[in-house]
Structure formats: C-alpha cells, structure tokens
ZALUM-974466 format. One record per residue (C-alpha): residue number from 1; residue in three letters; chain; x, y, z. Coordinates in pm, whole numbers, plus 50000, padded with zeros to 5 digits. Last residue first. Layout:
% residues N
r pos->NUM; code->ala; unit->A; east->X; north->Y; up->Z
...
% end
This chain:
% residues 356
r pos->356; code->unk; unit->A; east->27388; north->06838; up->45079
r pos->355; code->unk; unit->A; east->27061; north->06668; up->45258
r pos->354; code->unk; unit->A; east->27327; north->06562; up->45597
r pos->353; code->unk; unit->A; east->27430; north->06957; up->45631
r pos->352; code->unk; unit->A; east->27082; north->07059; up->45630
r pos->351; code->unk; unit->A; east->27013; north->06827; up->45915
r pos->350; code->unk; unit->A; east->27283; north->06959; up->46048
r pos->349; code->unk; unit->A; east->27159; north->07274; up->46100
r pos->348; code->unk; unit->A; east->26892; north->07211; up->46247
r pos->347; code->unk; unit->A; east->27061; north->06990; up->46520
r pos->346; code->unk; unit->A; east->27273; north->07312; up->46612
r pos->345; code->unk; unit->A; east->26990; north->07539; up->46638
r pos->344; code->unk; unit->A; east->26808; north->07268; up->46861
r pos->343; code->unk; unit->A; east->27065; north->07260; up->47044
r pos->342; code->unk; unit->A; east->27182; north->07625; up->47112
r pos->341; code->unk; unit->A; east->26793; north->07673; up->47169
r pos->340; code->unk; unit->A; east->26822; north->07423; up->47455
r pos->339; code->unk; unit->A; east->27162; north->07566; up->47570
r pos->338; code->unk; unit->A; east->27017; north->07904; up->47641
r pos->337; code->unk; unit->A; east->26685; north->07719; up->47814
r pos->336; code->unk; unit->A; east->26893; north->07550; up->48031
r pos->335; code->unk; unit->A; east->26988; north->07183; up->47948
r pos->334; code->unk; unit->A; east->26793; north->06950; up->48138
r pos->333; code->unk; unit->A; east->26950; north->06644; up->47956
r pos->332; code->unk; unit->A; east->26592; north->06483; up->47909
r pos->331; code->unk; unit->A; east->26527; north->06676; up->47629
r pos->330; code->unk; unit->A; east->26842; north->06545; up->47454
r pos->329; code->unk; unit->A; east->26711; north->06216; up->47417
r pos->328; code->unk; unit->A; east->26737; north->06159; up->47039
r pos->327; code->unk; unit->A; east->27085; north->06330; up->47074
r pos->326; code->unk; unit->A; east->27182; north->06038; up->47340
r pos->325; code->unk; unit->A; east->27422; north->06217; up->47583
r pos->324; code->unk; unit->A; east->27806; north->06167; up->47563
r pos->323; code->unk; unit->A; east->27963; north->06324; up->47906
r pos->322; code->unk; unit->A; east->28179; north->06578; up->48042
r pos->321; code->unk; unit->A; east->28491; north->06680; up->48247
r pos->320; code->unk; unit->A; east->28762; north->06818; up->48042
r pos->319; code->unk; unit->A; east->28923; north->06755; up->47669
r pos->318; code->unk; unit->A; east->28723; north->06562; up->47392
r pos->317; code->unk; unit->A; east->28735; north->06265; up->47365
r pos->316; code->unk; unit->A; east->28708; north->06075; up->46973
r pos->315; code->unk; unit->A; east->28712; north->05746; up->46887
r pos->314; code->unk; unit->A; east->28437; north->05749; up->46752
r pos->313; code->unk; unit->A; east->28523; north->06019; up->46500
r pos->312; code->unk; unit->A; east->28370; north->06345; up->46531
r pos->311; code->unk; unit->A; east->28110; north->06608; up->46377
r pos->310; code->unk; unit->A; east->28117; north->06969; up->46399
r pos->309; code->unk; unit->A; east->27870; north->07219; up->46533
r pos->308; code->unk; unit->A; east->27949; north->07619; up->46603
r pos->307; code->unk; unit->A; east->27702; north->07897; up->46753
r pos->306; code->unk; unit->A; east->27691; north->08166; up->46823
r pos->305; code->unk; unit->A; east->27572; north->08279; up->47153
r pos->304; code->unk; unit->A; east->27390; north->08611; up->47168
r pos->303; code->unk; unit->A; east->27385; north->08773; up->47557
r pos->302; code->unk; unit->A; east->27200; north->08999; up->47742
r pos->301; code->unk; unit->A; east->27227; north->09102; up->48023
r pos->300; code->unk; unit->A; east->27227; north->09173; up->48415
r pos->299; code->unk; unit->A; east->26829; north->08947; up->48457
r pos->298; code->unk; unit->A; east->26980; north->08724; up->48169
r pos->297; code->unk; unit->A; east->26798; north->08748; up->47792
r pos->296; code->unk; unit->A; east->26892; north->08550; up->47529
r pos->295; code->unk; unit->A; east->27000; north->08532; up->47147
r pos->294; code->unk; unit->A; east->27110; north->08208; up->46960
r pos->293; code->unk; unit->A; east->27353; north->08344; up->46684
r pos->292; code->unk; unit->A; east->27225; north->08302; up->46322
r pos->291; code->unk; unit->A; east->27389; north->08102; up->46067
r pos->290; code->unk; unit->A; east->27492; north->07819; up->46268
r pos->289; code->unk; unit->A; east->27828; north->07768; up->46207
r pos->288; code->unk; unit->A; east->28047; north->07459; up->46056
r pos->287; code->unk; unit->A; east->28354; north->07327; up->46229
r pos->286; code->unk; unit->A; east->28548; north->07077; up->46062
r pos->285; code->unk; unit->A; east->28728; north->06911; up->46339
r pos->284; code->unk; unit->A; east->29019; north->07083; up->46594
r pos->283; code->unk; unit->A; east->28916; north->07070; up->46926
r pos->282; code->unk; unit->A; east->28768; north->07267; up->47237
r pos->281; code->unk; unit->A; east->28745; north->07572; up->46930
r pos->280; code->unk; unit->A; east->28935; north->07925; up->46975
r pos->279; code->unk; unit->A; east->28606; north->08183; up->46941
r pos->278; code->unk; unit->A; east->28754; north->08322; up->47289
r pos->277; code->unk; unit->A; east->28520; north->08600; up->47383
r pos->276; code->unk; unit->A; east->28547; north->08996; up->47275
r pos->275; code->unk; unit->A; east->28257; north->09184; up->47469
r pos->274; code->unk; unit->A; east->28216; north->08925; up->47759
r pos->273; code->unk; unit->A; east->28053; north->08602; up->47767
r pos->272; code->unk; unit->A; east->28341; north->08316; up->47825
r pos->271; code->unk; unit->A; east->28337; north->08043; up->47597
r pos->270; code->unk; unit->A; east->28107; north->07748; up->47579
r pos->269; code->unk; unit->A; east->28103; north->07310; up->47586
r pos->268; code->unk; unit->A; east->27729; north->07294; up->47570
r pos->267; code->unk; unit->A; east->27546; north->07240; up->47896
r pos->266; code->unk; unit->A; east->27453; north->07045; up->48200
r pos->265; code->unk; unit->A; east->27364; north->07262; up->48498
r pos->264; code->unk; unit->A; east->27583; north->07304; up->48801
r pos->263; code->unk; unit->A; east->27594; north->07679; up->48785
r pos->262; code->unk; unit->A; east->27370; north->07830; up->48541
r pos->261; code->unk; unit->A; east->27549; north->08169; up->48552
r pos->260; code->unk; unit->A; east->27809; north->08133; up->48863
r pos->259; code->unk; unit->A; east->27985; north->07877; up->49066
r pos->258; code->unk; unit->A; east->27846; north->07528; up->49032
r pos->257; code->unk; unit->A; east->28082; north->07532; up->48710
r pos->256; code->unk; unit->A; east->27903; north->07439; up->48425
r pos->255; code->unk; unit->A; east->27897; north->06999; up->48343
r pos->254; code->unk; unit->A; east->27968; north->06949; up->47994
r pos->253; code->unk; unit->A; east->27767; north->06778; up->47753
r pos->252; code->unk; unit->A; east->27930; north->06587; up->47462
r pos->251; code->unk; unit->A; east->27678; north->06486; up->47192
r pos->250; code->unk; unit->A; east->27591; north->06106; up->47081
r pos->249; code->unk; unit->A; east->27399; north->05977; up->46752
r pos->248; code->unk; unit->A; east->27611; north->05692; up->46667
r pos->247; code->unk; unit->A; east->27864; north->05893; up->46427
r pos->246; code->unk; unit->A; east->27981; north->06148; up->46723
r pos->245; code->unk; unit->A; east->27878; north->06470; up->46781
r pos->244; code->unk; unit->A; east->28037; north->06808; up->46932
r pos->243; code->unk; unit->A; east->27829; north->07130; up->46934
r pos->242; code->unk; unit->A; east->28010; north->07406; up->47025
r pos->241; code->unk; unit->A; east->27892; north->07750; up->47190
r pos->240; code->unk; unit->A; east->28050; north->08078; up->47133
r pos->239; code->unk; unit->A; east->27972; north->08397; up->47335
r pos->238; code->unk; unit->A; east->27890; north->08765; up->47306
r pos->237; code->unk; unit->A; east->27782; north->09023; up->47582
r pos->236; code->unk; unit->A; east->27549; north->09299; up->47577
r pos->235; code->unk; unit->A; east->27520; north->09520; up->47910
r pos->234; code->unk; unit->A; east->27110; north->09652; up->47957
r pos->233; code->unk; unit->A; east->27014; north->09963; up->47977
r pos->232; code->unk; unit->A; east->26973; north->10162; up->48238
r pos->231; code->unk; unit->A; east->26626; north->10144; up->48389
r pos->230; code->unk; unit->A; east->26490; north->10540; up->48521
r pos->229; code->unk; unit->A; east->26384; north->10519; up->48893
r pos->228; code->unk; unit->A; east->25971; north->10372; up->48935
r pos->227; code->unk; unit->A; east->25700; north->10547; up->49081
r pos->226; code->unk; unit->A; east->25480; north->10261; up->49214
r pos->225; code->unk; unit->A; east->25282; north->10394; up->49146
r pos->224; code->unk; unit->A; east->25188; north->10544; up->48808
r pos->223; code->unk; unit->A; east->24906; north->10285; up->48735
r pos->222; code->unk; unit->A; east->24676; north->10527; up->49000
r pos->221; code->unk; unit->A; east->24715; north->10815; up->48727
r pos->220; code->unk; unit->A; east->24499; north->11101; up->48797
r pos->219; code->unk; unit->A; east->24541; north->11092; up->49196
r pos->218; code->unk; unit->A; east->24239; north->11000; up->49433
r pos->217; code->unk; unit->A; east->24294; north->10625; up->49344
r pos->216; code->unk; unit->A; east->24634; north->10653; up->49447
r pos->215; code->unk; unit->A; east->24556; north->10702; up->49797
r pos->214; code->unk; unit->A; east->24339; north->10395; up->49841
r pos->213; code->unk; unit->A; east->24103; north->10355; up->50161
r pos->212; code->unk; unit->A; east->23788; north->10315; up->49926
r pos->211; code->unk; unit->A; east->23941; north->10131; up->49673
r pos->210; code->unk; unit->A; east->23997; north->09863; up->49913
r pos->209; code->unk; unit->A; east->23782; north->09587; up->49784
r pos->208; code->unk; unit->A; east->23879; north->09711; up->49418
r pos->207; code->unk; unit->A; east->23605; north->09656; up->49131
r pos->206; code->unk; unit->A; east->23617; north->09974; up->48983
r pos->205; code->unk; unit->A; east->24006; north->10006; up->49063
r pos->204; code->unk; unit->A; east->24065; north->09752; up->48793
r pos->203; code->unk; unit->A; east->24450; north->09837; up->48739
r pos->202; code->unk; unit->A; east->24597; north->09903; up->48348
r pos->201; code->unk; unit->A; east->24907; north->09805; up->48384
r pos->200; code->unk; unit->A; east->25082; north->09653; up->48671
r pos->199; code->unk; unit->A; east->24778; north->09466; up->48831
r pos->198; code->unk; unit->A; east->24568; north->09586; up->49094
r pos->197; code->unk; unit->A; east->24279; north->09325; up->48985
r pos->196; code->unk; unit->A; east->24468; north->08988; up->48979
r pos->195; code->unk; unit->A; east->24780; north->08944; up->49042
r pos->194; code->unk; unit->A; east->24842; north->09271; up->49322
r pos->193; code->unk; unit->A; east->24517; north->09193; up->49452
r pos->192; code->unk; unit->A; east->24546; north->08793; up->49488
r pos->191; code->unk; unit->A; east->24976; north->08910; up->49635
r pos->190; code->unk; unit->A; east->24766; north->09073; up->49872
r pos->189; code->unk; unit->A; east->24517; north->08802; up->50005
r pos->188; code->unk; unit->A; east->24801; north->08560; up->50036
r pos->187; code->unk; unit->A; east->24985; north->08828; up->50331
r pos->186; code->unk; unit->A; east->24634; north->08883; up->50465
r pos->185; code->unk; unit->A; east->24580; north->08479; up->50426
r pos->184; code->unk; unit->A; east->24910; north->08419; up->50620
r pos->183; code->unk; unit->A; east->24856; north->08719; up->50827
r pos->182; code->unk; unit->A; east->24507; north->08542; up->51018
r pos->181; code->unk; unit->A; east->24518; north->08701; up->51330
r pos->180; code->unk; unit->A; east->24791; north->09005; up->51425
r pos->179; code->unk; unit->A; east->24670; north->09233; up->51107
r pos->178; code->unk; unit->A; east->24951; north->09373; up->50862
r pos->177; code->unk; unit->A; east->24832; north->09778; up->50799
r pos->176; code->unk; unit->A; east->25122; north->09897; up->50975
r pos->175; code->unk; unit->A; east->25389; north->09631; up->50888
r pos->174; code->unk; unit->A; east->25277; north->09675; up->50517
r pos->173; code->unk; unit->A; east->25368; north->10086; up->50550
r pos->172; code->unk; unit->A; east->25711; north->09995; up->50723
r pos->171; code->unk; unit->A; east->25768; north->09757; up->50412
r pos->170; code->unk; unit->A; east->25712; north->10042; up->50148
r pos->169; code->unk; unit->A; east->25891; north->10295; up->50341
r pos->168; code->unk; unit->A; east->26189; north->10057; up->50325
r pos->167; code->unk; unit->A; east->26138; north->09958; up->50008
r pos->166; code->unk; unit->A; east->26086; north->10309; up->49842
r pos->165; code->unk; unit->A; east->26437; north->10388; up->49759
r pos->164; code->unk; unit->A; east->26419; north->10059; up->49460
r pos->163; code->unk; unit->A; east->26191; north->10257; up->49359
r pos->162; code->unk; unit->A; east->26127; north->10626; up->49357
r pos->161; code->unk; unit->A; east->25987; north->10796; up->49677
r pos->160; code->unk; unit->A; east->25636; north->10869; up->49640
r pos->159; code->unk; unit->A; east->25410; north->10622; up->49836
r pos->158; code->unk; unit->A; east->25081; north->10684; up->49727
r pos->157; code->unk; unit->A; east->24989; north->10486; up->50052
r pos->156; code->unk; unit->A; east->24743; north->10244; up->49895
r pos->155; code->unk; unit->A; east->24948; north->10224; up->49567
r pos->154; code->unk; unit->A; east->25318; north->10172; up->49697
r pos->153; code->unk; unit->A; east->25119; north->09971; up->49902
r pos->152; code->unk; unit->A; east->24983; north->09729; up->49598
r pos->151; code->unk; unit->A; east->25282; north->09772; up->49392
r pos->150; code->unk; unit->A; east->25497; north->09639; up->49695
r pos->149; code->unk; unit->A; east->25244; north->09348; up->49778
r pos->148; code->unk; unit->A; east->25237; north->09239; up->49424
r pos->147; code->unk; unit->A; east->25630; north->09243; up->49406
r pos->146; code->unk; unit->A; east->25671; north->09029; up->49699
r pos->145; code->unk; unit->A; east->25636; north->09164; up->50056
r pos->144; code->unk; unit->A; east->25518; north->08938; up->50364
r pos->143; code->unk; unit->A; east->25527; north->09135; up->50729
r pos->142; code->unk; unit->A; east->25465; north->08863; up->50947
r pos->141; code->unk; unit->A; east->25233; north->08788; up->51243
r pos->140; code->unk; unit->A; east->25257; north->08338; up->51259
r pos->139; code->unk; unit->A; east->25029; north->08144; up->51136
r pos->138; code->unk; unit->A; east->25236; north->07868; up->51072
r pos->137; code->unk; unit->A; east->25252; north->07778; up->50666
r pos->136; code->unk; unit->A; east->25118; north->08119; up->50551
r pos->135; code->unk; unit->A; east->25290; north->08344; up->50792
r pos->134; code->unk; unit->A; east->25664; north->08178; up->50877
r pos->133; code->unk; unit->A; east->25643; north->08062; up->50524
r pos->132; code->unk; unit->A; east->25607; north->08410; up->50385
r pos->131; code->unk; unit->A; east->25853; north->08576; up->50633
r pos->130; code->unk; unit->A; east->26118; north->08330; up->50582
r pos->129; code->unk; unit->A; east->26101; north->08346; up->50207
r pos->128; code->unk; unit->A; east->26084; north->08744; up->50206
r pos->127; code->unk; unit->A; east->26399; north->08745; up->50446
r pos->126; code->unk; unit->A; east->26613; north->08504; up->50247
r pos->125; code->unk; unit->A; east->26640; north->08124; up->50242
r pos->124; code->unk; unit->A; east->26906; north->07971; up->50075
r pos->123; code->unk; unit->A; east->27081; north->07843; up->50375
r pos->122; code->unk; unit->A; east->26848; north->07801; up->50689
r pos->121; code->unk; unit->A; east->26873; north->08108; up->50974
r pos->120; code->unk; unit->A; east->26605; north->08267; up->50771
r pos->119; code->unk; unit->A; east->26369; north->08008; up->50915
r pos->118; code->unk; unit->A; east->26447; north->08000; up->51261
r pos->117; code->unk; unit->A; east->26361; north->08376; up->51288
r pos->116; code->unk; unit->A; east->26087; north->08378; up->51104
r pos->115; code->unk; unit->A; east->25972; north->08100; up->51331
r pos->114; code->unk; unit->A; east->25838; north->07723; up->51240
r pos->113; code->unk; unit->A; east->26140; north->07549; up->51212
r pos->112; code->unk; unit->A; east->26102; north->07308; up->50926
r pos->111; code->unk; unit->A; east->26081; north->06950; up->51010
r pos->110; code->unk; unit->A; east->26326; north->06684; up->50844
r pos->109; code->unk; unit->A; east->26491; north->06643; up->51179
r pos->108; code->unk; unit->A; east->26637; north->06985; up->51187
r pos->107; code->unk; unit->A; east->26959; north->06973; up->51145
r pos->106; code->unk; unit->A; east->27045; north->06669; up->50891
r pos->105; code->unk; unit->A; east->26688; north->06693; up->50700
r pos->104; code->unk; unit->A; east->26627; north->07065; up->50718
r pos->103; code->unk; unit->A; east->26967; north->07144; up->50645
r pos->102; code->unk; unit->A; east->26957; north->06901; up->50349
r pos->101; code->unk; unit->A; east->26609; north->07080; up->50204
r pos->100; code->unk; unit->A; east->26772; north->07437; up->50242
r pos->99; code->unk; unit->A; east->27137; north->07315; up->50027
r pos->98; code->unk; unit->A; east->26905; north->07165; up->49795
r pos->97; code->unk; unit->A; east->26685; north->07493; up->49717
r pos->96; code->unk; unit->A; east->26951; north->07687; up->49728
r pos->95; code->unk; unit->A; east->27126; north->07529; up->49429
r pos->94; code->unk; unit->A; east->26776; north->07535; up->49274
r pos->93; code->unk; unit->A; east->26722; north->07893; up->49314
r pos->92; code->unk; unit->A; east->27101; north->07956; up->49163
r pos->91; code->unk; unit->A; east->26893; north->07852; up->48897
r pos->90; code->unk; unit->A; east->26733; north->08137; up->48778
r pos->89; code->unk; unit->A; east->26503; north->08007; up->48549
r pos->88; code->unk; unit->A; east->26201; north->07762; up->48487
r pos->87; code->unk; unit->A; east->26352; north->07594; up->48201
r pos->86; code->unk; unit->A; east->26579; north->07312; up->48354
r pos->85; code->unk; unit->A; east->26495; north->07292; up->48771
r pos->84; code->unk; unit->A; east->26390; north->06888; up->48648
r pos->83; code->unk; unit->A; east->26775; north->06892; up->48534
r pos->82; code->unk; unit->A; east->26910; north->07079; up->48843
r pos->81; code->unk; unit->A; east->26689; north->06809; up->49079
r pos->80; code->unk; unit->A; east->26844; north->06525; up->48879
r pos->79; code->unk; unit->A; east->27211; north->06655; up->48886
r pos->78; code->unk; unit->A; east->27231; north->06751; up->49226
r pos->77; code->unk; unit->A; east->27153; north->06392; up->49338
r pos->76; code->unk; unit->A; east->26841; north->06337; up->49592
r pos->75; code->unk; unit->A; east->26855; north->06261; up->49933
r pos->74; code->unk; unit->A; east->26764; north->06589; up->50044
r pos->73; code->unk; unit->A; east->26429; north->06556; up->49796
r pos->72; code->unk; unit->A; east->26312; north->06275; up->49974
r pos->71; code->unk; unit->A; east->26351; north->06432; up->50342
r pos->70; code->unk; unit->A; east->26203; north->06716; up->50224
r pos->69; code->unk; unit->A; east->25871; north->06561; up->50120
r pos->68; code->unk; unit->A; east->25691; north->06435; up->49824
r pos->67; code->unk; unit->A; east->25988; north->06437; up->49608
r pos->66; code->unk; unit->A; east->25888; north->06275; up->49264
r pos->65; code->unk; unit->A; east->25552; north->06383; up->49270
r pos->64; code->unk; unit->A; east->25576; north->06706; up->49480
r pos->63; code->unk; unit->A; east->25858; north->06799; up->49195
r pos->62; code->unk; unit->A; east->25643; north->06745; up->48905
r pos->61; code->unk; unit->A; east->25350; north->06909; up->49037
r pos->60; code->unk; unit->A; east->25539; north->07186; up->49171
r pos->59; code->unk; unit->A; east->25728; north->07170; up->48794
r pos->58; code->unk; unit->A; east->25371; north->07238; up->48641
r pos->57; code->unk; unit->A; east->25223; north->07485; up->48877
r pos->56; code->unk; unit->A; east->25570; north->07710; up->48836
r pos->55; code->unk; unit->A; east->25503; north->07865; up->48478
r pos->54; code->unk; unit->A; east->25117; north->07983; up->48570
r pos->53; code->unk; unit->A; east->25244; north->08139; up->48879
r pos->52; code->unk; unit->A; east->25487; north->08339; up->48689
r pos->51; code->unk; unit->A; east->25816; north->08328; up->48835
r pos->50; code->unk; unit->A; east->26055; north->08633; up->48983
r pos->49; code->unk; unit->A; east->26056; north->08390; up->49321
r pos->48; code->unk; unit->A; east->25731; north->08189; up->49209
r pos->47; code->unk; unit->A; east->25963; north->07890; up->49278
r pos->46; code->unk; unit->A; east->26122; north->07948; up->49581
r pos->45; code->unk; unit->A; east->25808; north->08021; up->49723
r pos->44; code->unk; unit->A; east->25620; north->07717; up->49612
r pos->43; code->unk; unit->A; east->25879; north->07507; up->49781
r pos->42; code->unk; unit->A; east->25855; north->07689; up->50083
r pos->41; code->unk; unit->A; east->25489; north->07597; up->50082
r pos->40; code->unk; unit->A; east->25497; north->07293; up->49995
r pos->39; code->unk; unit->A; east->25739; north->07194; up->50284
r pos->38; code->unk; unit->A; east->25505; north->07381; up->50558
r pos->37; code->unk; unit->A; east->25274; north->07125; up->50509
r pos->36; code->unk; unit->A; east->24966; north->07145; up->50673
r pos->35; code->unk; unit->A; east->24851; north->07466; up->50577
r pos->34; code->unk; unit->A; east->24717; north->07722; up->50763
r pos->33; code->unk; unit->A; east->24350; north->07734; up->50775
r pos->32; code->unk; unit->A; east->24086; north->08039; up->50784
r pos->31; code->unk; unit->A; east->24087; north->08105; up->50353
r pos->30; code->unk; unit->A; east->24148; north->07727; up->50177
r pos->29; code->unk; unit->A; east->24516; north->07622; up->50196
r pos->28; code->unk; unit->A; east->24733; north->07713; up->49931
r pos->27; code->unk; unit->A; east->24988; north->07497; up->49761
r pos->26; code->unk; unit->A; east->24773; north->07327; up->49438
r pos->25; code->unk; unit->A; east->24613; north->07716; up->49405
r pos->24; code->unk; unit->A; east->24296; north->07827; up->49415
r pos->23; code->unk; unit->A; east->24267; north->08232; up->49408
r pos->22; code->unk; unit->A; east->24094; north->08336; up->49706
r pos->21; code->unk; unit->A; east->23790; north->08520; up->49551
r pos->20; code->unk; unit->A; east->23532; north->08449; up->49860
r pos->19; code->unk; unit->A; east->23770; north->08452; up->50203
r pos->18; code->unk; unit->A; east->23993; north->08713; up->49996
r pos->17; code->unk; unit->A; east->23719; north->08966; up->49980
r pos->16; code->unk; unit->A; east->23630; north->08964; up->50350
r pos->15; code->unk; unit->A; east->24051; north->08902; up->50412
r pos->14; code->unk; unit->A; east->24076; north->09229; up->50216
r pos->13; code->unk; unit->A; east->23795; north->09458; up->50397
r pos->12; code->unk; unit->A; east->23899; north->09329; up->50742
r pos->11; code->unk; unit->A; east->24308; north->09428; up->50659
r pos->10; code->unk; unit->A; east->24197; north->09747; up->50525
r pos->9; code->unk; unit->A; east->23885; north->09831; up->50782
r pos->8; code->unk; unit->A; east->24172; north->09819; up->51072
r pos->7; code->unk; unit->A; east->24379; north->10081; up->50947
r pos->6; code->unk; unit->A; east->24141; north->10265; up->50898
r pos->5; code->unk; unit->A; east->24032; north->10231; up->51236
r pos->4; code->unk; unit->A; east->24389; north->10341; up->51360
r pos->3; code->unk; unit->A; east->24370; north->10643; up->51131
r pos->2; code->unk; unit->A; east->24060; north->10773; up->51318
r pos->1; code->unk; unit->A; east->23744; north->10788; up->51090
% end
C-alpha cells in the first residue's frame, strides 16, 4: 500500500468508527454536522483546557443556563462569572474567557469569526482553541492537537523524540494524516481514541480502529509513547492564611489581585508563598491556628497554607479592599478550592474553640 493510501485508510477508518462510538456530549454535534453554535463550543474548549470532561459538564450546564450566549455572558460582572469559574481550576481561563466573550460582542457583533485565523486574533484564545473551533464549529481543514491527539500520534508514528521536543514533529504528523472533509469530527474522533481506548495507561489496542496502521503496536511497549523527558520536581512554597470573623456570623473576604495565582477571585486575607513568608497578622486579635496546614497542588508547585482564625469586635475593619460575607453562605463566595479548604479548616476549628 502506497504511503498516500495509508494515509487515507487512517482518517476513513476513524471517522467509520467515530460515526458509531462518538462519545455524546451536551456540546457536540452528532457525526456529519457542524454545530450550530460556535459559542458552545469555544466555551467547552476553554473548559476541558487541562479539565476532565466529567468535571466541566456540570459548570457548561451551569454557565449555558445562566449565559446562553456571548452577548449575555459579556455583560456580565467579573465577580459572578469568577465565582461560578470557583473549583474547576486555572482561572486565568476565566479571565480569558471574559476578555474573548467582550471582543466578540463590541468587535464582532456578538458572532464569532469563523477562520483560524480570525479566531486566534481574539484575546484569550490560543492556537489549539482557534484550531478546534475553527474545525468543529465551521468545518473548516484544521490541524486540532490536545493531549489525546498528541499521545495518539506520538503512538501511530512511534514518534521518538522526547516530549515536550516532540510537538513539532507531533503536529506535522496530525497535519499529514488530517483529512480536507469532515476535520471537525476527525479532530473529535481523536481526542474519543485518545479518552477512551488509547488511553495513557494501559491502551486497548485489541479493540483499536487503527491498530492496523499503528507503529507502536509493532513495538513491545505501545504505553511507552509518547516518550516522555524526566519531571523535575516540584518547588514547595509556604503561606499563611487568616480567618477574620465578627460576632454576627460575618468573615472578611478579600478580593486577589487580577494579576497572578487566582487573580480576581475572592479569598482569605494571605501572605506571600515563597520559602520564608510573612506570618505578621492583617491585625492584632487573639489569633488561634489550625493545627494542620491546608496543603495544595498548583501546576509550578506546591504550596501548604497555615492557617490562622481569630474573632473580632463589631466594630471592627480591617485594613484594604474587602468585604463581610455571611459564614452560613460561604459556598456561594466562589472561593478557590485553596481558600475553600482554608475555610472549612478554619470553621472547624472554631467550632472546637466555641465547646471549650
């Protein structure tokens, strides 16, 4: 068989497969249709950036409620959109996310351009975005690469070079074997192999559509590609968090800079995370600590956040921008998952304090 033809039987073996296992999903069109609106799909996009699929289908239900359309969700405040963001991660997403949806409404008439090209000239939105919008939502030929598609070529082609090398020989590679018709579901039908059958571990090569025109099946360990460079370890940083309440029930949040880790969320008043931070208190009160720090995990680092609770007179302010939330209604502050735990480590503790 000439290479050309095999190239060929790839994309036609996939979309075969795809057109009767095509995973369904609340922003995917059914196999042979793009979709109709080009403003779930982007949305969806942002969100499974580095996301589980099975983590974003609740807060794309959410957020297609209460925004239905670009337009609506340009017009919204920072704050809300941040707070419904609260838990699903990397929230510089969110930031983007807004600063995309008001371009689209003020530049573009509330109607996304419909060209790679047009679309990664929008704020926020990168090369993968561009492409995978550009193919699922318009039909249009482009090369679409998430992490499933990279494992899955990496695979195909045996690809050697280490990651992150590999990318560029890994994208070339998805160019070649990306068909002119239909890359929308090709692109869809990938990222359906990569999630479902040539997973990371242990890949089901028995039941493969392409097995047949895959490299790494001839090799002894197909689960080895992609090859992968040695991880350093991670940096480990400390930090101190406060908890500040008043007698009827209130806690002062603080808004984080829009700059930076968890920019623009509400949080707990905090000190800088480095190696030796500031334990120095917002204001003097009887400060009591939770026993154990709150530990978390960044993408850069780690970090363990102890932290400190007091209570405070009525009368009390304490210094910067914040705000007294309702501790009964603290889940609707859309605190990030760090601050979350900080609360409810905080609020556990003082229950203890109030039975001695």
């Amino acid at each position: 068989m000439r290479v050309e033809d095999n190239i060929k039987k790839i994309a036609a073996d996939l979309l075969a497969y795809y057109d009767v296992h095509a995973r369904k999903l609340p922003w995917r069109a059914p196999p042979g249709a793009n979709a109709a609106d080009p403003y779930r799909i982007w949305l969806s996009e942002v969100m499974l950036q580095q996301t589980t699929v099975a983590a974003v289908g609740p807060y794309f239900a959410k957020f297609t409620k209460r925004w239905p359309d670009v337009a609506a969700l340009a017009a919204e405040e920072d704050a809300e959109v941040m707070a419904a963001w609260a838990g699903l991660g990397y929230y510089a997403r969110a930031r983007n996310l807004l600063a995309c949806a008001r371009a689209v409404a003020d530049a573009h008439g509330g109607t996304f351009p419909d060209t790679e090209e047009g679309l990664r000239a929008l704020p926020g939105v990168g090369a993968y975005t561009a492409a995978a919008v550009a193919a699922i939502a318009f039909g249009r030929r482009a090369v679409v690469v998430d992490a499933n598609v990279e494992r899955v070529v990496a695979r195909l082609f045996a690809i050697a070079t280490p990651l992150p090398a590999a990318r560029p020989e890994i994208r070339s590679a998805t160019d070649v074997i990306t068909p002119d018709l239909r890359a929308g579901d090709f692109a869809q039908a990938m990222m359906d192999l990569g999630a479902t059958i040539c997973t990371a571990r242990n890949p089901a090569c028995g039941i493969c559509p392409l097995r047949d025109d895959c490299a790494a099946v001839l090799t002894a360990d197909p689960a080895a590609f992609p090859i992968k460079a040695a991880k350093k370890a991670k940096p480990h940083r400390l930090g101190h968090g406060w908890w500040i309440e008043r007698p009827d029930g209130h806690v002062w949040l603080v808004r984080r800079p829009d700059k930076g880790m968890l920019g623009g969320m509400r949080a707990l008043p905090s000190s800088e995370w480095n190696d030796a931070p500031d334990g120095t208190p917002p204001l003097v009160a009887r400060w009591r600590r939770v026993a154990e720090p709150v530990a978390h995990v960044f993408t850069h680092f780690s970090l363990a956040l102890t932290v400190h609770h007091a209570h405070v007179g009525q009368d009390v302010t304490p210094p910067g921008d914040g705000e007294w939330w309702p501790v009964a209604e603290i889940g609707r502050a859309g605190l990030p998952t760090l601050f979350a735990r900080a609360a409810e480590a905080a609020m556990k503790e003082g229950k203890k304090d109030a039975r001695l």
